[in-house]
C-alpha positions as CSV (number, residue, x, y, z in Angstrom):
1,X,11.5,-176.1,70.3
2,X,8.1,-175.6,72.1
3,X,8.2,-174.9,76.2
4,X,6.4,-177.2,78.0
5,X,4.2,-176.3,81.0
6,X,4.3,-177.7,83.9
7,X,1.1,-179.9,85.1
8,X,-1.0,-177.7,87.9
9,X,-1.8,-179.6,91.3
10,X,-3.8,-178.1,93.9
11,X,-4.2,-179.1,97.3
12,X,-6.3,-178.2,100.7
13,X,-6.7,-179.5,103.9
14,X,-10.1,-178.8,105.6
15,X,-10.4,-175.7,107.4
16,X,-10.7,-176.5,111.1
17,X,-12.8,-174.6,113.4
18,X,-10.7,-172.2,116.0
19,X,-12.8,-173.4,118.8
20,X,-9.2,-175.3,120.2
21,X,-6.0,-175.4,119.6
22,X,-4.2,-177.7,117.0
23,X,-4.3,-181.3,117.7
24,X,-2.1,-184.5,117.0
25,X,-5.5,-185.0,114.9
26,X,-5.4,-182.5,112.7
27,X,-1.3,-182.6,112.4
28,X,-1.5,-185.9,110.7
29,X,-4.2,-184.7,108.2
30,X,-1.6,-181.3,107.3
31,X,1.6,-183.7,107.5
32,X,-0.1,-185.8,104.6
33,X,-1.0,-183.0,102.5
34,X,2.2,-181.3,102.7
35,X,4.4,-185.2,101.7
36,X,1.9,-184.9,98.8
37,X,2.7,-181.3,97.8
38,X,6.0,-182.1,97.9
39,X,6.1,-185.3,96.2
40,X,4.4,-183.5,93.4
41,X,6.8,-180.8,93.6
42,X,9.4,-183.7,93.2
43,X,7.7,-184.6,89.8
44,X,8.0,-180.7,88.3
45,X,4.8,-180.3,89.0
46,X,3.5,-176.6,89.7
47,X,1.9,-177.2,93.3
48,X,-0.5,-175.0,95.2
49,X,-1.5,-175.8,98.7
50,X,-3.7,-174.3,100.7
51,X,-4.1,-174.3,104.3
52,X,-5.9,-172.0,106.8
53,X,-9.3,-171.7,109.6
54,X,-12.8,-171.8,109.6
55,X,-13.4,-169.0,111.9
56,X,-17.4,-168.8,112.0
57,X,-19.8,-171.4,113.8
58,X,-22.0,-171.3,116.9
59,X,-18.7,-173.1,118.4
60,X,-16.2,-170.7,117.7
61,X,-18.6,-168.1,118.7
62,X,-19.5,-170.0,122.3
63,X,-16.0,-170.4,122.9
64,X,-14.9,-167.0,122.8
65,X,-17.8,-166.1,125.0
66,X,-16.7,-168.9,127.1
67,X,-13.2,-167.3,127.3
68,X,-14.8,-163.8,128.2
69,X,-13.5,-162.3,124.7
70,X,-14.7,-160.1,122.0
71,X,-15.1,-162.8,118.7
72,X,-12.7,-161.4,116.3
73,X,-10.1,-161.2,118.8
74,X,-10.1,-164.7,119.9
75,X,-10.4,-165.9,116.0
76,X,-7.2,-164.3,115.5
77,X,-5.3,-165.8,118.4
78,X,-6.4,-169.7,117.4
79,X,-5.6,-168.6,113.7
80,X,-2.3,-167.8,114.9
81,X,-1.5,-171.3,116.5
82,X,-2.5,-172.9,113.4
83,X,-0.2,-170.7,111.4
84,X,2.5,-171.7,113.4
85,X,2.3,-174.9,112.3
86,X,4.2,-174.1,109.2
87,X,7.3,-173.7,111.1
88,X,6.5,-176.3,113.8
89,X,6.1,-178.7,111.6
90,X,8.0,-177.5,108.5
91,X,5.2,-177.5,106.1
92,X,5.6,-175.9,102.6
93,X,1.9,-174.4,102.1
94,X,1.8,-171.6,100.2
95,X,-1.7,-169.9,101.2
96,X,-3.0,-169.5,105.0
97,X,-7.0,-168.4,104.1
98,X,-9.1,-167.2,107.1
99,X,-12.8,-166.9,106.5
100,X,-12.7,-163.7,108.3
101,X,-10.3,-162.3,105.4
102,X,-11.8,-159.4,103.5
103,X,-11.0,-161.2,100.1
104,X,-12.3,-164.2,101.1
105,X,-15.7,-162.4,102.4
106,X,-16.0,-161.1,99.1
107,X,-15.3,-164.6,97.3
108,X,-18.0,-166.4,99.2
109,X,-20.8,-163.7,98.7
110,X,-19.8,-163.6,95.2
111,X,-20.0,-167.7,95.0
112,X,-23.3,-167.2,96.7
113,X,-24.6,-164.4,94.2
114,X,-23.5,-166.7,91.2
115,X,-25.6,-169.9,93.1
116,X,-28.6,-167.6,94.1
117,X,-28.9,-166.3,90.3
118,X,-28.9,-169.6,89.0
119,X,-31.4,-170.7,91.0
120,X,-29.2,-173.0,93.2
121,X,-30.2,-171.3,96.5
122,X,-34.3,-171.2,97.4
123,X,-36.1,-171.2,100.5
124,X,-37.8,-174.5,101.8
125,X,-39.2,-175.6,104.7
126,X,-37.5,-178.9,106.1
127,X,-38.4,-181.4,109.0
128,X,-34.9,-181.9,110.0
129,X,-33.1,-180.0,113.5
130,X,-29.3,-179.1,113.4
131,X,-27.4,-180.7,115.7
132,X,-24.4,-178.4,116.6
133,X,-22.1,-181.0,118.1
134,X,-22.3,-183.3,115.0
135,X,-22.7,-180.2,112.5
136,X,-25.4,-182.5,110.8
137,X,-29.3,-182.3,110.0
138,X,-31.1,-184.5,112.2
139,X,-34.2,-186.1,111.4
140,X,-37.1,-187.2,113.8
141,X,-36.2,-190.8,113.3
142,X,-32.3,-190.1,114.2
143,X,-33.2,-188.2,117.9
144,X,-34.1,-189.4,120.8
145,X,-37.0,-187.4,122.7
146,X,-36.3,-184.4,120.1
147,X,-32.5,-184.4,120.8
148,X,-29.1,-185.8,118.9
149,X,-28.5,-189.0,120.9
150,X,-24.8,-187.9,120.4
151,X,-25.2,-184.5,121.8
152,X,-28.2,-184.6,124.2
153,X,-27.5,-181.1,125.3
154,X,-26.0,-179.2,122.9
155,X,-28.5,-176.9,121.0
């Protein structure tokens, strides 16, 4: 008699920036990826999903300076209000990541290293400005006198 395995299914949700609080926005995007989870669940499957915050950004850092607090401390108060989601909402993730976590640090220099040795990662010089309320390059024929259309005054 052999043992069958069950299939693996793996699941994430972006990870939103902690420059504001949850939002009815966001909540729909989590609900759907936890009635997936579960649904797979249903089927036997052997279901990871991961959830968590993007906790770095010119945003995240304006908004804590904004609120008159030290960085760090204001990523782990909005990380916290998206952590309690799980009971708010009832959702079934089994992973809350921060990209302030130690072992995620390491993970992402580590992905890095790997891309830089393979040559994946070089210096260039590009015609293009960063627009920080879009989070997009901009080229000269999407601005308007130099600036995102969109974002006028956000540099």
């Amino acid at each position: 008699m052999s043992i069958v395995k069950p299939k693996k299914f793996y699941i994430t949700t972006t990870l939103p920036y902690v420059n504001a609080a949850p939002h009815i926005g966001f909540a729909l995007e989590i609900i759907q990826a936890d009635s997936v989870a579960r649904y797979k669940r249903l089927l036997g499957e052997d279901v990871f999903f991961n959830f968590g915050t993007d906790e770095h950004g010119i945003k995240v850092y304006r908004k804590a300076l904004e609120e008159g607090k030290d960085t760090q401390k204001y990523v782990d108060e909005y990380a916290a209000k998206f952590n309690d989601l799980k009971k708010a909402l009832n959702l079934s993730y089994n992973s809350f990541v921060r990209t302030t976590d130690a072992h995620h640090i390491r993970a992402a220099q580590e992905f890095w290293r790997k891309c830089f040795c393979r040559g994946d990662i070089y210096k260039k010089k590009y015609k293009t400005k960063y627009c920080v309320g879009c989070e997009a390059e901009k080229t000269e024929s999407e601005m308007e006198r130099g600036c995102c259309p969109l974002h006028p005054n956000l540099k």
